[in-house]
N, C-alpha and C positions, 0 to 999 in steps of 0.2 A: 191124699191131701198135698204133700210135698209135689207131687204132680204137675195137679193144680195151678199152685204158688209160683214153680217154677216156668211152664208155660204162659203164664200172665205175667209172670215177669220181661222175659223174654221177647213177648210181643210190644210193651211197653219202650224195653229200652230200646225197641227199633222207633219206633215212635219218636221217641225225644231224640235218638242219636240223630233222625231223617232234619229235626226244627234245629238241633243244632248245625248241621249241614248248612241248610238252608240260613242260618246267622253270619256265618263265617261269611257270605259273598254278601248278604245285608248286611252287614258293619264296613267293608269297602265301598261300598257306594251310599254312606248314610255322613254329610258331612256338618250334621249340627250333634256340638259334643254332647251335649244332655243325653238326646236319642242313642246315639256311639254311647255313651257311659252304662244306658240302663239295658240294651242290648248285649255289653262285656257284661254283665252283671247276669244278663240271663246267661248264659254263656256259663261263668263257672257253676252255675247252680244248677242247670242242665249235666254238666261234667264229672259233678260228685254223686247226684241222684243216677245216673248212667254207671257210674264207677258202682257204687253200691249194689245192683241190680244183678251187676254181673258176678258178684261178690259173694251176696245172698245164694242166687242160685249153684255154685260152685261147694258153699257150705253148708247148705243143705241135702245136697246129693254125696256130699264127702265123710261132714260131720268132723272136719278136723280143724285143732284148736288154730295150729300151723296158721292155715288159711285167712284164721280171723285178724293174727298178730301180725300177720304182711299184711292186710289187707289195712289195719289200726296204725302201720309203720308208712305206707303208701300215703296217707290221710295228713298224719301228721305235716311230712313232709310238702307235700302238695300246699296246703295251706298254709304254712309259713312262709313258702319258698313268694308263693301268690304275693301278702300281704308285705313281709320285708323287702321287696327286689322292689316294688314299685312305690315303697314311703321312700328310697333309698334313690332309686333312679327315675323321677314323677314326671323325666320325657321320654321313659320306653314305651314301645306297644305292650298295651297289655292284651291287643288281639294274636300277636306272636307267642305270647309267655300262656295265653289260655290254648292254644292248637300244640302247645311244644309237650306241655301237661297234661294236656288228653292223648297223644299220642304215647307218652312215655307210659301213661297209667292204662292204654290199651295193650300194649306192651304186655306191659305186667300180669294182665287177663289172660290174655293169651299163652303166655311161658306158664303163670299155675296151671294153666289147664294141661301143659305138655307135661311140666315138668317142675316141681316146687322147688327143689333144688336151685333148677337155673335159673326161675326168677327173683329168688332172693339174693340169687347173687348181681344178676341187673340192675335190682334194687342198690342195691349197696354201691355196687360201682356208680352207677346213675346219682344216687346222691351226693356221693364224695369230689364227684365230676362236675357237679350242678354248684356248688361249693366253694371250688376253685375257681371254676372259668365268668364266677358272676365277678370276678374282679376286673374282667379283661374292658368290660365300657370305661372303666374307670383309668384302667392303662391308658387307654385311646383316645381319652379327655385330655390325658396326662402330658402325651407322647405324639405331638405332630406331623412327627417326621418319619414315621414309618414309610411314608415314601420313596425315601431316599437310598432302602437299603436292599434295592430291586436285584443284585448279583448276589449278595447272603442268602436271598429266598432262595435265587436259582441253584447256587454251587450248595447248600445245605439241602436243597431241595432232591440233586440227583444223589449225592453222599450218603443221604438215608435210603434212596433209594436201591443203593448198594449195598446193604449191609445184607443183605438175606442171601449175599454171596459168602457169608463171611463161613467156614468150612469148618468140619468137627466137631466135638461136645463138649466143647467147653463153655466159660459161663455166658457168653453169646455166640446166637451160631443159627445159622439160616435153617430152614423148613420145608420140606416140599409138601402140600397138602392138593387133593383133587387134580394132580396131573400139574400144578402151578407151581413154582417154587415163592413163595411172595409174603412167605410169613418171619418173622425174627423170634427165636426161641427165647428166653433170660431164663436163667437158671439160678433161683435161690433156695437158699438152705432148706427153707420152708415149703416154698410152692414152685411149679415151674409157669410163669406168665409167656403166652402167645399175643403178639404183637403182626398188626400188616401195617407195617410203613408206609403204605401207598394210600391208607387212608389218613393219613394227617400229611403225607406231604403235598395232598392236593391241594389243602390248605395255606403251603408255603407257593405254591405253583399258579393259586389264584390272586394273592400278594405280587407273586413276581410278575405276572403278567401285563396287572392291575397298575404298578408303579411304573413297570419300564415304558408301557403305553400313555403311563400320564403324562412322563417327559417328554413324550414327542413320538409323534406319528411316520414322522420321516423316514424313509426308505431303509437307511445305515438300520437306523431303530429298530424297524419289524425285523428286519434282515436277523439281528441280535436277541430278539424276542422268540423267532421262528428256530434257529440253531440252539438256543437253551429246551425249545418248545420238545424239538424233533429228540432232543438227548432223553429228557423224560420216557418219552413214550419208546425210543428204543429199549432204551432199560429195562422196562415195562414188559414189554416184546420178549428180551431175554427171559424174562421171568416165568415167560408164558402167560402171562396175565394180560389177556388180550380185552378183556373186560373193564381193567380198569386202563389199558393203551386208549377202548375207545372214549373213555371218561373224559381225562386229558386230552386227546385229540377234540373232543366237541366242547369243551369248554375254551379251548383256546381260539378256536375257530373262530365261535360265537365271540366273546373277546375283542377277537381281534377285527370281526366290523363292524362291532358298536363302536369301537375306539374310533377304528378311519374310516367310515364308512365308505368302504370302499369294495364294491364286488371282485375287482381282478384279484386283490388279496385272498378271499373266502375261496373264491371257486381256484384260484392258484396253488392253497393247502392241500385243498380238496382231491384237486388232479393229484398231487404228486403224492399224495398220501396212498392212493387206489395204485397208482403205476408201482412204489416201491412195496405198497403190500402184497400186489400179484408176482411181481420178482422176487421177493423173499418166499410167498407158498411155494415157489416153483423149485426155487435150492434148499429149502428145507423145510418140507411137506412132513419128512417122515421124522425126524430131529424136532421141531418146535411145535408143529400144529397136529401132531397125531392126535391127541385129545380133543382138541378142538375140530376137527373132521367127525372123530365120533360123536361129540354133540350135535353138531351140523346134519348127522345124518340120523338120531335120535328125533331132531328135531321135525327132520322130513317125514321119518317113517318109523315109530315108535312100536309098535306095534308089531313089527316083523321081527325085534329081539325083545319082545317085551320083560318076557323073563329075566335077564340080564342088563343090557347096556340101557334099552326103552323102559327100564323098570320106573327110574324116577319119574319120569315127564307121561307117563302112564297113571301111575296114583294117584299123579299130582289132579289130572283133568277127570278121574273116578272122583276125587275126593269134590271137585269143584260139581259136577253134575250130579251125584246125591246131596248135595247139600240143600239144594234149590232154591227159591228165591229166599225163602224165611230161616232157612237150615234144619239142624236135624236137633240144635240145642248144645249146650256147653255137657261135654261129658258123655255125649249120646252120639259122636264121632266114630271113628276110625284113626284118627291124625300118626298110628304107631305106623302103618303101613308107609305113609310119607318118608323115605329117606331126609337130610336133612330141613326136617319141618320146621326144628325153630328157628332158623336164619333165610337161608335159602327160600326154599318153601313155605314162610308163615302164610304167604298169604290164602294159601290153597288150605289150611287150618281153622282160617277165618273165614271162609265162601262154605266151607264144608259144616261147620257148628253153628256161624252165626246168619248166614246164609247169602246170596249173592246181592241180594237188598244190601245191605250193609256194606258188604268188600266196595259196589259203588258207591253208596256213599262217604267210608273212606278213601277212595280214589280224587272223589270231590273236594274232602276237605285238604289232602295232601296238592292237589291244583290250587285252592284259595290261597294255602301258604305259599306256592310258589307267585302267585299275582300280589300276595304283600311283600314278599322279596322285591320285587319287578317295578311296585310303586314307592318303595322308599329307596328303587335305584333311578325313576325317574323326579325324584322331587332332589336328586343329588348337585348340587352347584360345583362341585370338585370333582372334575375327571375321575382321581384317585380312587375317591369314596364309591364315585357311579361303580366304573368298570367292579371295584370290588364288588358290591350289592349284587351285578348283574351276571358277573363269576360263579358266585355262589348260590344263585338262583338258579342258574343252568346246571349247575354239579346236584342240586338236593332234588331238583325234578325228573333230570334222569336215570338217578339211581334207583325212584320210583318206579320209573317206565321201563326199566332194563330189570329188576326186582319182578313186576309185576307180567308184563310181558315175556319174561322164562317159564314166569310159574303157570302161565295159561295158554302156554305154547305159541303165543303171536311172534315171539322168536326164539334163538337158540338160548338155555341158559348161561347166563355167563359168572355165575357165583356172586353174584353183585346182592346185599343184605336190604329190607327197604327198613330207611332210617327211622331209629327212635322206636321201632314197634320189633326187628329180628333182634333175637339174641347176638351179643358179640363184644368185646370191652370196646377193641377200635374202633366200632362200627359206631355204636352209641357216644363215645366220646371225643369223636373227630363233629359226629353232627351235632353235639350238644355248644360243642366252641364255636363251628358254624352259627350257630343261632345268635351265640350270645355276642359276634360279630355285628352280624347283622343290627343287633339291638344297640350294640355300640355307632353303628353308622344312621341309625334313625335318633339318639339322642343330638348325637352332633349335629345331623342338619336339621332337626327340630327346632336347639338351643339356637341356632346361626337364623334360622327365618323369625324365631318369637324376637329373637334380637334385631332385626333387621328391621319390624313390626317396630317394635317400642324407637328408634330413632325418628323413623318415619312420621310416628307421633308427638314426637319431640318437638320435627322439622315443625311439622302444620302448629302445634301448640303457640311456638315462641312464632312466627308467622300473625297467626292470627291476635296474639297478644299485641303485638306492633300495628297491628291493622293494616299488613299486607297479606295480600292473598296469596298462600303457598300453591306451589304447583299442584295441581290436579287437587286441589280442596275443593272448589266449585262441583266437580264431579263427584266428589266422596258425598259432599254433601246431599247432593242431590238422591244417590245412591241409599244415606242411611233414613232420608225421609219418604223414600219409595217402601 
């Protein structure tokens, strides 16, 4: 009977997951707010009937009480965060805040299944993070002038990016993990926390970019934008973290011709970026990039060391081709076999259980969120505010496509986590601030056009009270009797 239940279930939540899919690009192109309201509304009620499903079946094949009390702490959370964030901020998207919550609570599905442990600890971090950083619209209402402090982003920006230099064991002190050195250890009484710096300083890096571009496009400028650009991604480089070098590199790039639209810029990076990366493989092939050669050639030909070095990028593409399109069911996996599954590799976790139907349709839905990123960087009036939007739109998509294309071998991996759903504190609370960025910068120029709306009405109102025709009234007129 449990059987049964649980294969009906299963086929169901592909079902709804597919119409929730399918909403996320229908509420971008639906621009009467009634229709948008009762679409968000399907939306969360697709998200929790979906959450449950996965929930159900998980405790019933487990039988543990664990399961039910994450799964009654996930709920709670979800629906409050839902209802208080937007009586609180009533010009956020609430199609952002429903994609940011189904991805955290897939998350969440996903790590029970690895690993109960590690998702109540997600949990926990995920809320205490969701908590803080809803204050940050409210800073950016507060604080105008964040613009202005485009050499703090950068000089704090490479500063942190130094610290996993920092030597020895004491109570901070850098980390070498998978061939990369890029993590910061803290060391307290109680617990030892791992930190990677490079994921929140992308955040000050797309700031710096964002401001120094706003003030000016001028040559001195990029010139100044490009030598803070090149420091990063060196740093980076040292690190060995040639993963997040290319992160940095394609966000600033992009960046940097949306600011000036200008090609000789873009393809100028571009060259000199390919010329000093072939110069540096050539003097230190065997010192920075050994690791990265053997992924390179894992990548090419996995299968001739499979045993060993091919092991991961091997399981990962077994775990994806038994899965098949429907999968094989939550629990009725393999996912031990995956080397780092819950971060790196979730997604070949998710193609294997829940089956390749699904991984595209979250591939889908994580593209919708980068097209609302993209239009609340094109409805931007402020340089500043754009370039931000359009920074952080470029950073959450290709962590996606560097995430997703390791784990299915369309390229090499580069340890990159995909956000909101891989285990990781940094990883989840660098993109949790990202978000609530973004939602800060759709308030602002929300309140700035309804405001700009209501003058407008003011103009025509006292206009036509005098019995002069305000400009362009004949036409509105015309327009609201069509």
């Amino acid at each position: 009977m449990i059987t049964v239940i649980t294969t009906i279930a299963q086929y169901i939540s592909i079902i709804l997951l597919a119409i929730y899919g399918w909403l996320c690009f229908s509420i971008l192109t639906t621009t009467d707010k009634t229709v948008k309201n009762r679409k968000l509304t399907k939306q969360i009620i697709l998200i929790f009937t979906i959450h449950f499903l996965w929930y159900l079946v998980l405790f019933l094949k487990t039988e543990s009480i664990k399961i039910l009390l994450l799964y009654g702490g996930q709920i709670l959370v979800a629906v409050l965060y839902m209802v208080l964030y937007h009586r609180y901020y009533p010009y956020s998207s609430r199609l952002i805040t429903n994609n940011m919550c189904f991805l955290l609570l897939f998350g969440y599905t996903i790590l029970t299944r690895i690993n109960q442990g590690l998702a109540l600890r997600q949990f926990i971090i995920s809320t205490v993070t969701l908590i803080i950083v809803s204050f940050l619209p409210l800073l950016m209402l507060k604080n105008r002038n964040l613009r202005n402090y485009y050499y703090v982003y950068g000089v704090l920006g490479i500063l942190a990016l130094l610290t996993v230099f920092i030597p020895g064991d004491g109570f901070i002190h850098g980390v070498a993990q998978y061939g990369a050195r890029n993590w910061l250890a803290i060391d307290l009484q109680v617990v030892q926390v791992s930190l990677q710096p490079s994921e929140f300083v992308k955040i000050l890096f797309v700031f710096f970019v964002a401001s120094i571009l706003a003030k000016s496009t001028e040559f001195r400028q990029v010139l100044i934008a490009t030598a803070f650009s090149a420091a990063h991604i060196g740093v980076l480089v040292l690190e060995k973290d040639l993963g997040g070098a290319l992160i940095f590199f394609v966000i600033y790039v992009s960046m940097l011709y949306v600011a000036t639209r200008r090609p000789l810029y873009f393809f100028g990076c571009l060259g000199g970026v390919c010329a000093l990366g072939a110069v540096a493989f050539l003097l230190f092939k065997k010192s920075l990039f050994q690791h990265v050669m053997i992924r390179i050639n894992n990548w090419i030909d996995p299968w001739s060391d499979i045993d060993d070095t091919g092991y991961q990028i091997a399981q990962s593409l077994f775990a994806i081709g038994s899965g098949g399109w429907f999968g094989s069911g939550l629990l009725e996996g393999m996912p031990e076999s995956i080397p780092v599954r819950e971060s790196d590799f979730i997604f070949s976790v998710i193609a294997e259980e829940m089956g390749v139907f699904v991984a595209l349709i979250l591939i889908l839905i994580c593209f919708s969120i980068f097209i609302g990123f993209m239009n609340i960087a094109m409805r931007c009036k402020h340089s500043f505010y754009k370039n931000m939007a359009f920074g952080f739109a470029i950073c959450y998509i290709l962590q996606v496509l560097l995430n997703i294309g390791g784990a299915t071998k369309f390229i090499p991996s580069t340890g990159v986590t995909l956000p909101l759903v891989s285990y990781g504190l940094s990883s989840v609370t660098s993109t949790l601030i990202i978000f609530q960025i973004i939602q800060g910068i759709n308030i602002i120029t929300t309140r700035e056009a309804e405001k700009v709306e209501r003058e407008k009405e003011k103009i025509l109102f006292a206009a036509e009270s005098e019995g002069v025709p305000a400009p362009g009234a004949a036409k509105k007129r015309k327009k609201q009797n069509s």
